[in-house]
VOLODREN-390828 format. One record per residue (C-alpha): residue in three letters; x, y, z; residue number from 0. Coordinates in Angstrom, 1 decimal. Example, Ala and Ser with C-alpha at 12.3 -4.5 7.8 and 13.67 -1.06 7.14 Angstrom:
! VOLODREN-390828
+-----+--------+--------+--------+-----+
! res !      x !      y !      z !   n !
+-----+--------+--------+--------+-----+
! ALA !   12.3 !   -4.5 !    7.8 !   0 !
! SER !   13.7 !   -1.1 !    7.1 !   1 !
+-----+--------+--------+--------+-----+
! end
This chain:
! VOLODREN-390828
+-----+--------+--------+--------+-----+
! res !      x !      y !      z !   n !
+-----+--------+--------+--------+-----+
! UNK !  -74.1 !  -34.0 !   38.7 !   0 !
! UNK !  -72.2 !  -36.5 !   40.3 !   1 !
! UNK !  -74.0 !  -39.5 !   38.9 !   2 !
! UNK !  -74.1 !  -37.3 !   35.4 !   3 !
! UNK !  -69.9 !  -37.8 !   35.4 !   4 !
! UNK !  -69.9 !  -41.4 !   36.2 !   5 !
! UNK !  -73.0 !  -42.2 !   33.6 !   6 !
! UNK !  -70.5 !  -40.1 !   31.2 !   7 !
! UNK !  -67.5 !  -41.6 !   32.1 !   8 !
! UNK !  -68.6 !  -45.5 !   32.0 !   9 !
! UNK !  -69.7 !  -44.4 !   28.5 !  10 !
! UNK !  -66.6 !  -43.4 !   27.8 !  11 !
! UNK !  -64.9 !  -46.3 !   29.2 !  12 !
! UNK !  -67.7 !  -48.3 !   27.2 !  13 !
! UNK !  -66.6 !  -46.8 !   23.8 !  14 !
! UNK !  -63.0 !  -47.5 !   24.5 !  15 !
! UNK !  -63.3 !  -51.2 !   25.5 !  16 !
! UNK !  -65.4 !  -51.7 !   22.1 !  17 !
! UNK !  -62.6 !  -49.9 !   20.5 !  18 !
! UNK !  -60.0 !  -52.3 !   22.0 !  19 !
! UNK !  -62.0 !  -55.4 !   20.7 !  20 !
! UNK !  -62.8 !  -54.4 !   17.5 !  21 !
! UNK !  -58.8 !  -53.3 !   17.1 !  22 !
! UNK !  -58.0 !  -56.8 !   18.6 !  23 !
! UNK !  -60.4 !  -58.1 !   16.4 !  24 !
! UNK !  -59.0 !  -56.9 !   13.1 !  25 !
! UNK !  -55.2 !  -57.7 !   14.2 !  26 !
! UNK !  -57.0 !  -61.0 !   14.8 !  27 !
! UNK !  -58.0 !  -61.0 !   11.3 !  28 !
! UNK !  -55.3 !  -59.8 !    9.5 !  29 !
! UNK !  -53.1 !  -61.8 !   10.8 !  30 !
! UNK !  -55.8 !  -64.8 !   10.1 !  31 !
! UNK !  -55.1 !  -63.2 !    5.9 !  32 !
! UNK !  -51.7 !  -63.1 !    6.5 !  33 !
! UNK !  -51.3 !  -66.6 !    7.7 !  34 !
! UNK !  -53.7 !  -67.5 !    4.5 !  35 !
! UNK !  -51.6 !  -65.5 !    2.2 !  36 !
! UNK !  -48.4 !  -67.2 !    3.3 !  37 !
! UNK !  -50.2 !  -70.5 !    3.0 !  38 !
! UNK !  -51.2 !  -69.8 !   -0.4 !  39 !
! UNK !  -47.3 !  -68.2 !   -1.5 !  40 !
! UNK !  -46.1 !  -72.1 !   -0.1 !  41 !
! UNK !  -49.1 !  -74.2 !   -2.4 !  42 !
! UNK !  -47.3 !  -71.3 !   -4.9 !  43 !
! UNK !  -43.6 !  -72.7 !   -4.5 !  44 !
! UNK !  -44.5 !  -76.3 !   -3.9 !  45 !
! UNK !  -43.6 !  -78.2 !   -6.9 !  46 !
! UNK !  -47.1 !  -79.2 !   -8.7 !  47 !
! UNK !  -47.4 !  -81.7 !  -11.5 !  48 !
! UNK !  -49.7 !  -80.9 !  -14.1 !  49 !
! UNK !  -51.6 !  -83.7 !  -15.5 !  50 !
! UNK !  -50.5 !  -81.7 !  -18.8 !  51 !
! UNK !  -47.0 !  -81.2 !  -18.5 !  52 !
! UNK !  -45.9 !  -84.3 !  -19.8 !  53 !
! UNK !  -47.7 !  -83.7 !  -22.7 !  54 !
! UNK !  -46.7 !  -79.8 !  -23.7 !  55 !
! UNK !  -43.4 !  -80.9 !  -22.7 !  56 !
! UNK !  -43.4 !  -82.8 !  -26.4 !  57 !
! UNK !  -45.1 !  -80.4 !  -27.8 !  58 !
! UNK !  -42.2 !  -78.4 !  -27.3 !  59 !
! UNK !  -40.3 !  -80.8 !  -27.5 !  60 !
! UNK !  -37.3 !  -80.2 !  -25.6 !  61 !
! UNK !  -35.8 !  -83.9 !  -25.2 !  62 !
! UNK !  -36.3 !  -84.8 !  -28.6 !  63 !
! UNK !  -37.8 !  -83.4 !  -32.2 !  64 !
! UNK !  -41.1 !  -84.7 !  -32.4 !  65 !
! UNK !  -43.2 !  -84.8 !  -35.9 !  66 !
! UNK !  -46.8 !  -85.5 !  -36.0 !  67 !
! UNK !  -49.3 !  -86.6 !  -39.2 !  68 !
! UNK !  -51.2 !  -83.7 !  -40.0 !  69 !
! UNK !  -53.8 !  -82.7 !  -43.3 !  70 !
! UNK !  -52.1 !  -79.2 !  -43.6 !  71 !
! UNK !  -49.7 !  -80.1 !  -46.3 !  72 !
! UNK !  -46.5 !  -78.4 !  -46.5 !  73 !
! UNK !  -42.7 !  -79.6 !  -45.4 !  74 !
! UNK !  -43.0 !  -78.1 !  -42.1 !  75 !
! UNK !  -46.3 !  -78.9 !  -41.1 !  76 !
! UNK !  -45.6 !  -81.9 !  -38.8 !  77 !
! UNK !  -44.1 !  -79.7 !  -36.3 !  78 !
! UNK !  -46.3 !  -77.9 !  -34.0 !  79 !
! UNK !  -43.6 !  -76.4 !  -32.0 !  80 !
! UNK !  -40.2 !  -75.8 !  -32.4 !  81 !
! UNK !  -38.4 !  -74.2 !  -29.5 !  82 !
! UNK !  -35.5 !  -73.5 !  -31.6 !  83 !
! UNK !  -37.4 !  -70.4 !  -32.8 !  84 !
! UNK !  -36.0 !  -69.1 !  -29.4 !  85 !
! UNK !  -32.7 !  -69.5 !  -29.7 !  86 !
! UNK !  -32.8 !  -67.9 !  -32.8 !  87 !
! UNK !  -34.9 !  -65.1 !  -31.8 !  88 !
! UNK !  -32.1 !  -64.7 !  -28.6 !  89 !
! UNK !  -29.5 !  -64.9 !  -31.2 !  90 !
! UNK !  -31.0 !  -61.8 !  -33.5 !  91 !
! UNK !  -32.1 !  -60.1 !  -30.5 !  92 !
! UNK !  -28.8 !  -59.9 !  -28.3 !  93 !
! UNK !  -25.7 !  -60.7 !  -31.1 !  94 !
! UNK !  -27.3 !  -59.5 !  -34.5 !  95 !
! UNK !  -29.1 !  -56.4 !  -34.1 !  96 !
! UNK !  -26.8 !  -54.6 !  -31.3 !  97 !
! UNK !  -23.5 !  -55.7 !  -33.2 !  98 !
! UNK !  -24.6 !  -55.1 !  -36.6 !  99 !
! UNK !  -25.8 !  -51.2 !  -35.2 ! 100 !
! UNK !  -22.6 !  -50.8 !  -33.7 ! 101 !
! UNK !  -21.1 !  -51.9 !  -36.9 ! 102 !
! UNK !  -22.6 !  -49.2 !  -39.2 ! 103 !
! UNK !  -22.2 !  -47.0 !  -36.7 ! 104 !
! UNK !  -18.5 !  -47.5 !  -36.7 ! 105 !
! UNK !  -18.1 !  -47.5 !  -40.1 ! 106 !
! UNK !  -20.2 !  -44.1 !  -40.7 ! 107 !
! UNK !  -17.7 !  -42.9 !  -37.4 ! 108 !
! UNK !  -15.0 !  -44.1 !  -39.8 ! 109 !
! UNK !  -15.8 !  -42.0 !  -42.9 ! 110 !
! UNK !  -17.0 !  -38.8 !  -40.7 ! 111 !
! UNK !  -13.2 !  -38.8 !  -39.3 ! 112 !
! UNK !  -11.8 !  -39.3 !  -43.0 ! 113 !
! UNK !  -14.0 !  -36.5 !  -43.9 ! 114 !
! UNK !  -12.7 !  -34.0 !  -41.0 ! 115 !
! UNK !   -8.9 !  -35.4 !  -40.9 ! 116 !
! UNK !   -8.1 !  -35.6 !  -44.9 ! 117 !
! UNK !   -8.8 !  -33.1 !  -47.5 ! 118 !
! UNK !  -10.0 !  -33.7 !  -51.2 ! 119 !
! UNK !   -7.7 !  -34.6 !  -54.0 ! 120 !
! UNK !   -8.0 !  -31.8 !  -56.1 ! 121 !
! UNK !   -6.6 !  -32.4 !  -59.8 ! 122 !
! UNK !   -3.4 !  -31.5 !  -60.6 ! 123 !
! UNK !   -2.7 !  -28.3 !  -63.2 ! 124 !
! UNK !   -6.6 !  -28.0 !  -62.5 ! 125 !
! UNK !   -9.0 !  -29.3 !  -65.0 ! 126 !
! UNK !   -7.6 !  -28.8 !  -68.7 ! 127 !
! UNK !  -11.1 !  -28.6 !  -70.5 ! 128 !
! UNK !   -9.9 !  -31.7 !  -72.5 ! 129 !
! UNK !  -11.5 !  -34.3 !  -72.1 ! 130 !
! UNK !  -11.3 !  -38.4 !  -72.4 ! 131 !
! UNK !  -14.3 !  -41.1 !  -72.7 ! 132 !
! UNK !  -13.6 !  -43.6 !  -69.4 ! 133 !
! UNK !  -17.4 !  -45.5 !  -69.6 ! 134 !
! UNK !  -19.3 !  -46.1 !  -72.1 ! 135 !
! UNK !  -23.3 !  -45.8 !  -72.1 ! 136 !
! UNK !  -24.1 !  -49.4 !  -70.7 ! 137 !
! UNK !  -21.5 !  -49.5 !  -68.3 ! 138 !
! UNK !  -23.3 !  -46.0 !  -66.6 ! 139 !
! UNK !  -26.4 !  -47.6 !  -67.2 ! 140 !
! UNK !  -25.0 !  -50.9 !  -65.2 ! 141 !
! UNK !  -23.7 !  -48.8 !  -62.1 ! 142 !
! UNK !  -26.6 !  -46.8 !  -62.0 ! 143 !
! UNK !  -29.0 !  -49.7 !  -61.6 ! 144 !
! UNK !  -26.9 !  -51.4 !  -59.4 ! 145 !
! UNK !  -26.7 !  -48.3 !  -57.4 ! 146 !
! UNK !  -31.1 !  -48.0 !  -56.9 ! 147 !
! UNK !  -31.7 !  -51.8 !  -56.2 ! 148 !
! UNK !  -28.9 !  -51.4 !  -53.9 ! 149 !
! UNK !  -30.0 !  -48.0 !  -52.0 ! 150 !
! UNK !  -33.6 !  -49.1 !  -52.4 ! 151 !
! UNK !  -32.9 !  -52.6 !  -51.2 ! 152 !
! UNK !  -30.5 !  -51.4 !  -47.8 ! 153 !
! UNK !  -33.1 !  -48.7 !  -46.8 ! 154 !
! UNK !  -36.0 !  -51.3 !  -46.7 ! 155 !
! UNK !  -34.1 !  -53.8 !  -44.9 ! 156 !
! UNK !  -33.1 !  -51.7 !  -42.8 ! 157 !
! UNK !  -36.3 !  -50.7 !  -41.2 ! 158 !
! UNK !  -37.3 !  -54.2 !  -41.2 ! 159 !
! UNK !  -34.2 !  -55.0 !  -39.3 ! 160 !
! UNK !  -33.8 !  -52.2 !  -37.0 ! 161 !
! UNK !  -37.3 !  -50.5 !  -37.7 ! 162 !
! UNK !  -38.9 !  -52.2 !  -34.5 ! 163 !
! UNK !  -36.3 !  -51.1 !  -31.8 ! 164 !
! UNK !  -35.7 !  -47.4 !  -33.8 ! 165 !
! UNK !  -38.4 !  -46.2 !  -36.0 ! 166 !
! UNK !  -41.2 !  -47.5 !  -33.4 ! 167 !
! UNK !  -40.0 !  -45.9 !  -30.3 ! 168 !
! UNK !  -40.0 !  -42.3 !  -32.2 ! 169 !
! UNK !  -43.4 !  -42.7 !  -34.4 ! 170 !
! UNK !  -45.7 !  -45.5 !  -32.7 ! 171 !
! UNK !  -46.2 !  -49.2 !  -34.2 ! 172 !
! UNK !  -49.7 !  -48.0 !  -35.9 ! 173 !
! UNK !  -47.5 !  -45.1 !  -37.7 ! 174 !
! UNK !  -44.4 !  -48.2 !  -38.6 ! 175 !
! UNK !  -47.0 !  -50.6 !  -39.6 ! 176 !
! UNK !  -47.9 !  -49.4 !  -43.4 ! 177 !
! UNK !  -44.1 !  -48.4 !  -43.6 ! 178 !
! UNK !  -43.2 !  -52.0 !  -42.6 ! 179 !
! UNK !  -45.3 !  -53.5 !  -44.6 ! 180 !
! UNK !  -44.5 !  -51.6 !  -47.9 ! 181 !
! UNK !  -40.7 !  -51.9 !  -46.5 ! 182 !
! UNK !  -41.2 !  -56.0 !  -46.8 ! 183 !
! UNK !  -43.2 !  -56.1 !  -50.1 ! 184 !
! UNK !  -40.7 !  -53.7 !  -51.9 ! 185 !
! UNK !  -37.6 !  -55.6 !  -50.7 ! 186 !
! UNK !  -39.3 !  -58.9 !  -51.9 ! 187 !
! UNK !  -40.2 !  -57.5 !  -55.1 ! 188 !
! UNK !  -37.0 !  -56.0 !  -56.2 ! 189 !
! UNK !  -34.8 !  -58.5 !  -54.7 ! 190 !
! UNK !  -34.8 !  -60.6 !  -58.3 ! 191 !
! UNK !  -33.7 !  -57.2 !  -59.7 ! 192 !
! UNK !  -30.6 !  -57.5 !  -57.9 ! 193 !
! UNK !  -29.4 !  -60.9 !  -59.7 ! 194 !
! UNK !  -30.0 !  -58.7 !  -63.0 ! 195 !
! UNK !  -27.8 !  -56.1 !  -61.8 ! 196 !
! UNK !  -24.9 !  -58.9 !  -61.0 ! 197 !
! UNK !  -25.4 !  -60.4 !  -64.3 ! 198 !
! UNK !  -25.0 !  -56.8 !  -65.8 ! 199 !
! UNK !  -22.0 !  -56.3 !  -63.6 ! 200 !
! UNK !  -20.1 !  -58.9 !  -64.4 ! 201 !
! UNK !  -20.6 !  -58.8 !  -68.3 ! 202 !
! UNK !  -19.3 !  -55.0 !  -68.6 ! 203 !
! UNK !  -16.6 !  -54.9 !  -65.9 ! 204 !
! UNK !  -15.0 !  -58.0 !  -65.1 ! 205 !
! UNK !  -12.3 !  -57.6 !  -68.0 ! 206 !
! UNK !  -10.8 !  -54.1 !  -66.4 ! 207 !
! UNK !  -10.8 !  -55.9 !  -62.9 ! 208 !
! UNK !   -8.2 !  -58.8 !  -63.3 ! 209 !
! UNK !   -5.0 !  -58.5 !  -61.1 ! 210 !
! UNK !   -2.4 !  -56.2 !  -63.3 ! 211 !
! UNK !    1.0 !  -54.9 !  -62.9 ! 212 !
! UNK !    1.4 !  -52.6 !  -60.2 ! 213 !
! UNK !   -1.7 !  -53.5 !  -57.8 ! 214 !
! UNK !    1.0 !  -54.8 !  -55.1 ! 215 !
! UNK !    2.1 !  -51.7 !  -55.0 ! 216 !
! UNK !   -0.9 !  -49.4 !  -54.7 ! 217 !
! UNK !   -2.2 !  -51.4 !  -52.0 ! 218 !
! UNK !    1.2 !  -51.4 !  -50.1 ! 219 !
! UNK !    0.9 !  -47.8 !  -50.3 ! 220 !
! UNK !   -2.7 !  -47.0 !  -50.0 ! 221 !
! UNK !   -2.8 !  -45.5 !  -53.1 ! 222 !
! UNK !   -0.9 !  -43.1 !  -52.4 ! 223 !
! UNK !   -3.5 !  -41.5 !  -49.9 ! 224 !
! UNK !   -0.6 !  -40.6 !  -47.5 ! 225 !
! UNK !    2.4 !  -39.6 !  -49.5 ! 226 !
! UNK !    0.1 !  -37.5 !  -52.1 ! 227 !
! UNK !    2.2 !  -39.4 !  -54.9 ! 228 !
! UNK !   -0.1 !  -40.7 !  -57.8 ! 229 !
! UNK !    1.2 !  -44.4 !  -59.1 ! 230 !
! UNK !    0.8 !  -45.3 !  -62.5 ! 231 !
! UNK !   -2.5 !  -47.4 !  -62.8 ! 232 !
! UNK !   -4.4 !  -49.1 !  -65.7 ! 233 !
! UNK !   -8.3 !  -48.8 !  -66.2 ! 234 !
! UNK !   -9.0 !  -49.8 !  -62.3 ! 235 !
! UNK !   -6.9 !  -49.8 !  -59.2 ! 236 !
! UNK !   -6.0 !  -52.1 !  -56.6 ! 237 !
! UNK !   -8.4 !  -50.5 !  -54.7 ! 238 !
! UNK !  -11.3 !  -50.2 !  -57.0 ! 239 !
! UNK !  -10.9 !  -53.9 !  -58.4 ! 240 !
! UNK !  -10.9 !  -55.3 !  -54.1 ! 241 !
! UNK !  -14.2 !  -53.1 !  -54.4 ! 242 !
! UNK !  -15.8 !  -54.9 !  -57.4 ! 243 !
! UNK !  -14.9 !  -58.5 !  -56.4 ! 244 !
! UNK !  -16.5 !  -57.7 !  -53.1 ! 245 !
! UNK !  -19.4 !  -56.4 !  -54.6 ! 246 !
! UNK !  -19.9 !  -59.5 !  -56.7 ! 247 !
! UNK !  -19.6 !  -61.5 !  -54.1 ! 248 !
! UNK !  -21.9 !  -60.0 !  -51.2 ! 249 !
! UNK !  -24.3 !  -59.2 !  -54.0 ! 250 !
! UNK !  -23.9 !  -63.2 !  -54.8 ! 251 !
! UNK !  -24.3 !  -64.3 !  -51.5 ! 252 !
! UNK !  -27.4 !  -61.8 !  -50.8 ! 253 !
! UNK !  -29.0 !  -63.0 !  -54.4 ! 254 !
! UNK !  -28.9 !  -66.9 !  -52.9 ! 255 !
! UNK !  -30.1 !  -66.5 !  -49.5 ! 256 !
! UNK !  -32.4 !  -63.9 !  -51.1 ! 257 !
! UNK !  -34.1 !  -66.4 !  -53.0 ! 258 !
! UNK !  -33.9 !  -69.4 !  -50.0 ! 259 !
! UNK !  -36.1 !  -66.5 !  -48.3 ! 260 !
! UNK !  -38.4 !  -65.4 !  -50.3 ! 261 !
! UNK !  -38.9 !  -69.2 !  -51.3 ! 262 !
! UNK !  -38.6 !  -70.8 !  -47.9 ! 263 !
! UNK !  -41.3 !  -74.0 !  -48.5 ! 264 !
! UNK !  -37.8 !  -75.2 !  -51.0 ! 265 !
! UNK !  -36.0 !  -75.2 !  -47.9 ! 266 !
! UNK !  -37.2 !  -78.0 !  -46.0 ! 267 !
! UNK !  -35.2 !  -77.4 !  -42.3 ! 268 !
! UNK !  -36.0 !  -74.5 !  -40.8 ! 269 !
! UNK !  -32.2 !  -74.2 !  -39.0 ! 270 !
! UNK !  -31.4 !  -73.4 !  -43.0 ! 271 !
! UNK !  -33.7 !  -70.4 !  -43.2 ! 272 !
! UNK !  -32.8 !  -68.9 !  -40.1 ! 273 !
! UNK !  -29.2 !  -69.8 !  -41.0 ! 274 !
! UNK !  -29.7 !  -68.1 !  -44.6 ! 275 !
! UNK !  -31.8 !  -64.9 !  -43.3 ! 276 !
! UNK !  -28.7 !  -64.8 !  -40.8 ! 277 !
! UNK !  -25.8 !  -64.5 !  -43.2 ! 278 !
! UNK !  -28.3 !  -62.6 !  -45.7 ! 279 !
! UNK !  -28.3 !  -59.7 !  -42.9 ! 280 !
! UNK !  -24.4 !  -59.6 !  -42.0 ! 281 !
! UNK !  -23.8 !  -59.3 !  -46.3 ! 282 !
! UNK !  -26.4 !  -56.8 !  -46.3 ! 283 !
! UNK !  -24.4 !  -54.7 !  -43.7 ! 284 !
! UNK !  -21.0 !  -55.6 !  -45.1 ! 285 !
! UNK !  -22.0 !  -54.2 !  -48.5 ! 286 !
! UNK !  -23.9 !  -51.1 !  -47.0 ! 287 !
! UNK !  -20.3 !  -50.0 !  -44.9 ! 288 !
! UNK !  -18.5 !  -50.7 !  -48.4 ! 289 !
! UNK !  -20.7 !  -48.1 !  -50.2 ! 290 !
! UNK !  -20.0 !  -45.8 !  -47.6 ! 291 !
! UNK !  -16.4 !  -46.4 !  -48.4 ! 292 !
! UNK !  -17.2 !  -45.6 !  -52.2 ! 293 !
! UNK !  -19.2 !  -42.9 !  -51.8 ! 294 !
! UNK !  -16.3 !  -41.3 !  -49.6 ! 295 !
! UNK !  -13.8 !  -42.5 !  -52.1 ! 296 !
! UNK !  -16.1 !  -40.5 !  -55.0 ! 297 !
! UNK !  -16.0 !  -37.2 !  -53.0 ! 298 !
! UNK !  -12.6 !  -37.2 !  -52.1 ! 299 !
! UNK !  -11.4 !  -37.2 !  -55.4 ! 300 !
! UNK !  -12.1 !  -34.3 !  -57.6 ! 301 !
! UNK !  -13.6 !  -35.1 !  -61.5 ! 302 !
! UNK !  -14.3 !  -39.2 !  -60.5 ! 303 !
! UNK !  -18.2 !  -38.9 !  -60.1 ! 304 !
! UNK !  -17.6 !  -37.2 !  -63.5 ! 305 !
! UNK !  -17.0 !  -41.0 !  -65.3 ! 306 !
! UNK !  -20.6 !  -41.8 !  -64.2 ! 307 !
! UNK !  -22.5 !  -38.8 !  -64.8 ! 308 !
! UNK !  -21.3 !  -38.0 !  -68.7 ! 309 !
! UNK !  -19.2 !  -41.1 !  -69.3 ! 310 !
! UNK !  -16.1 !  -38.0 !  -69.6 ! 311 !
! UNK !  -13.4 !  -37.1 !  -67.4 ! 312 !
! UNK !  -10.6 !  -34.8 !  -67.5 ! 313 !
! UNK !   -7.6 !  -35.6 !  -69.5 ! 314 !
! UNK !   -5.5 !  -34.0 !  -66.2 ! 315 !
! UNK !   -7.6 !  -36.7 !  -64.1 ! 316 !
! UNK !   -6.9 !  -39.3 !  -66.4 ! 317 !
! UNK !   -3.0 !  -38.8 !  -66.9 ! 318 !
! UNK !   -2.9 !  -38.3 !  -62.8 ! 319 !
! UNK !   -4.9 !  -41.1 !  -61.6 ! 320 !
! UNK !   -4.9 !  -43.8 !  -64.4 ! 321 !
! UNK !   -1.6 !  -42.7 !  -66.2 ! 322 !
! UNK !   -1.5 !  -46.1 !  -67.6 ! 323 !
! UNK !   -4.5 !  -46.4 !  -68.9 ! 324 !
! UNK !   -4.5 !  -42.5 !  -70.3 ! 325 !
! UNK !   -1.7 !  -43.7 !  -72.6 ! 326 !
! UNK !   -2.9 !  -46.7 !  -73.9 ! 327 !
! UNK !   -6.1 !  -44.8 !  -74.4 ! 328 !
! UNK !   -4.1 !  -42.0 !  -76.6 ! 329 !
! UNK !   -2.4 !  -44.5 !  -78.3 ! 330 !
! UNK !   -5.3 !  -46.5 !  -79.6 ! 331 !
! UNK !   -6.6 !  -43.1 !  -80.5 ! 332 !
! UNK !   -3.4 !  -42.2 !  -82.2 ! 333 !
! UNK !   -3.4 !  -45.8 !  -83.9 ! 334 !
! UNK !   -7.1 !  -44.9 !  -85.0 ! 335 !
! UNK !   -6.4 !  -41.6 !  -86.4 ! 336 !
! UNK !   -3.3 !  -42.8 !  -88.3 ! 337 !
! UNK !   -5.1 !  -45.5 !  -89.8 ! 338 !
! UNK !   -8.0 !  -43.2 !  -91.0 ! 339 !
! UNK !   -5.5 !  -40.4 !  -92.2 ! 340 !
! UNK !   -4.2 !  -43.3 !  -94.5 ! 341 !
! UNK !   -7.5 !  -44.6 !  -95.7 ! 342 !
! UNK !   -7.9 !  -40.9 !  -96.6 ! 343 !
! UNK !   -5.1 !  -40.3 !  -98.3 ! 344 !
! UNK !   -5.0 !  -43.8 ! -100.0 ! 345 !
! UNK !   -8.4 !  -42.7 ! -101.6 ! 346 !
! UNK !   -7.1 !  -39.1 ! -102.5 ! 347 !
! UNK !   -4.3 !  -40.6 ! -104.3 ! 348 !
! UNK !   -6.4 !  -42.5 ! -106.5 ! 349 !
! UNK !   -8.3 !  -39.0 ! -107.7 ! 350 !
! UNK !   -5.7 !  -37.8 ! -110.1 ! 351 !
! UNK !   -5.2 !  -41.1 ! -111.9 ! 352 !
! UNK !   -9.1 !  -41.2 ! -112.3 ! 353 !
! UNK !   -9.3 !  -37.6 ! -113.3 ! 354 !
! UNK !   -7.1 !  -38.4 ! -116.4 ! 355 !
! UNK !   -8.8 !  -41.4 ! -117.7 ! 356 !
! UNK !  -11.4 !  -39.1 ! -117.5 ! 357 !
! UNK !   -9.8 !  -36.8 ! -119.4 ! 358 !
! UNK !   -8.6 !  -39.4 ! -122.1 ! 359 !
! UNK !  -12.0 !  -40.9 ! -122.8 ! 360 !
! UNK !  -13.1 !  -36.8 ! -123.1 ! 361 !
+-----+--------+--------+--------+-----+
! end
């Protein structure tokens, strides 16, 4: 039995001095990979020229704008590289997109608090069931078009603007894609519809929206907004006309760098076309807050979205709001009716004197 413990024991004593080298061993070893790994984390940090870097560093070009010969015809073919493309992707990315959000955002925050804070204009006396022609057929025609290519063409460029940091995050990129693409195509197609609508605009309401008497004074006052006490005003207000010449102009500006986009081999620098796309997106954005303003402006009023839907508005509207106008409106019509009830009884005059030579030649 004795000899049975000590066979028992060495065996133990066996199994634990294996135990001890292989554990030595294995410290042995990973500190062996360690050392290796450490090695190979220093070759990582040393500074290694590549026999190529000289040469992608022109491709890049990042001393000096390189152009090569190449068979691909086209203006910027020449140019393999251009890391300019990266500033202007850092520009969109980080100044364009978050500051043009927070810009609609503000101005819809705007309007929401106009909204809450002042109440609607009813007209005075009520509506009097009278009422006075303000636009004729082409010009409702005009602002209607204008008003799809503009809502067709902000909603489209929209999603292609904000669509990939928005719309993708809620539905996927494979559920964005066909809604991008149709987004792009309809933008580009209608776009030329838009220099139409300009042309339109300025042929049938750049006579009522020349600086008059009396615009210093509405916009001194707001209108009137405050102190509830209507000015007298001719066709268009101060406020109104700021409106139009704004819209001319961003819908100018849009319609140029519109077309410098949707052409872009005319434009032979590529600094222009991002440039272009750049001020095409901060007009889009200005002239989507300003219909915000207008639509608010429409509501707020009682009987003004009236003028576009028939053409007619209330003479109470009229006599409150464009007072001015209203009586040179009534006086023409006055002047009209006078002139007819004179014609009339010019040629009623004439009936008795023709009713005897009849009589005489009886």
């Amino acid at each position: 039995m004795t000899k049975l413990k000590h066979f028992w024991f060495l065996g133990i004593m066996m199994m634990l001095f294996s135990f001890n080298i292989n554990s030595v061993s294995a410290t042995e070893n990973l500190k062996d990979a360690n050392s290796g790994l450490a090695d190979a984390v220093s070759l990582q940090q040393e500074r290694v020229q590549s026999p190529g870097s000289d040469l992608w560093r022109n491709v890049r070009q990042r001393d000096a704008t390189i152009s090569g010969r190449t068979q691909v015809k086209g203006l910027k073919s020449g140019t393999l590289i251009d890391t300019k493309n990266n500033q202007w992707r850092k520009v969109r990315r980080e100044l364009l997109l978050p500051y043009g959000g927070y810009f609609l955002m503000g101005a819809l925050g705007i309007i929401a608090l106009l909204f809450l804070f002042i109440k609607r204009q009813r007209i005075p006396n009520g509506k009097s069931g009278q009422t006075v022609t303000r636009m004729s057929t082409m010009q409702m025609i005009t602002h209607w078009f204008l008003v799809v290519i503009v809502g067709f063409m902000s909603i489209t460029g929209l999603l292609l603007l904000f669509g990939r940091f928005v719309i993708i995050p809620l539905m996927g990129a494979s559920a964005f894609s066909p809604i991008a693409s149709a987004s792009k195509e309809g933008h580009n197609l209608m776009g030329p519809l838009l220099v139409v609508a300009l042309l339109m605009m300025l042929i049938y309401y750049v006579r009522h929206n020349f600086p008059a008497k009396g615009d210093l004074k509405w916009l001194l006052t707001v209108g009137g907004l405050f102190s509830k006490k209507h000015l007298e005003v001719g066709y268009f207000n101060a406020g109104e006309k700021i409106l139009y010449w704004a819209t001319i102009v961003l819908c100018t500006v849009l319609s140029i760098t519109g077309l410098l986009l949707l052409f872009p081999y005319y434009e032979p620098t590529i600094d222009r076309t991002q440039l272009a796309l750049l001020i095409h997106a901060i007009a889009a954005l200005a002239l989507i807050a300003m219909v915000f303003g207008h639509i608010w402006m429409v509501y707020t009023v009682e009987g003004t979205f009236d003028a576009m839907d028939t053409g007619e508005v209330d003479e109470n509207w009229a006599k409150s709001h464009h007072s001015r106008w209203y009586k040179e409106k009534t006086q023409t019509n006055e002047d009209d009716e006078g002139e007819l009830s004179a014609s009339s009884e010019g040629t009623i005059s004439k009936d008795p004197s023709s009713e005897k030579e009849q009589g005489a030649y009886s």
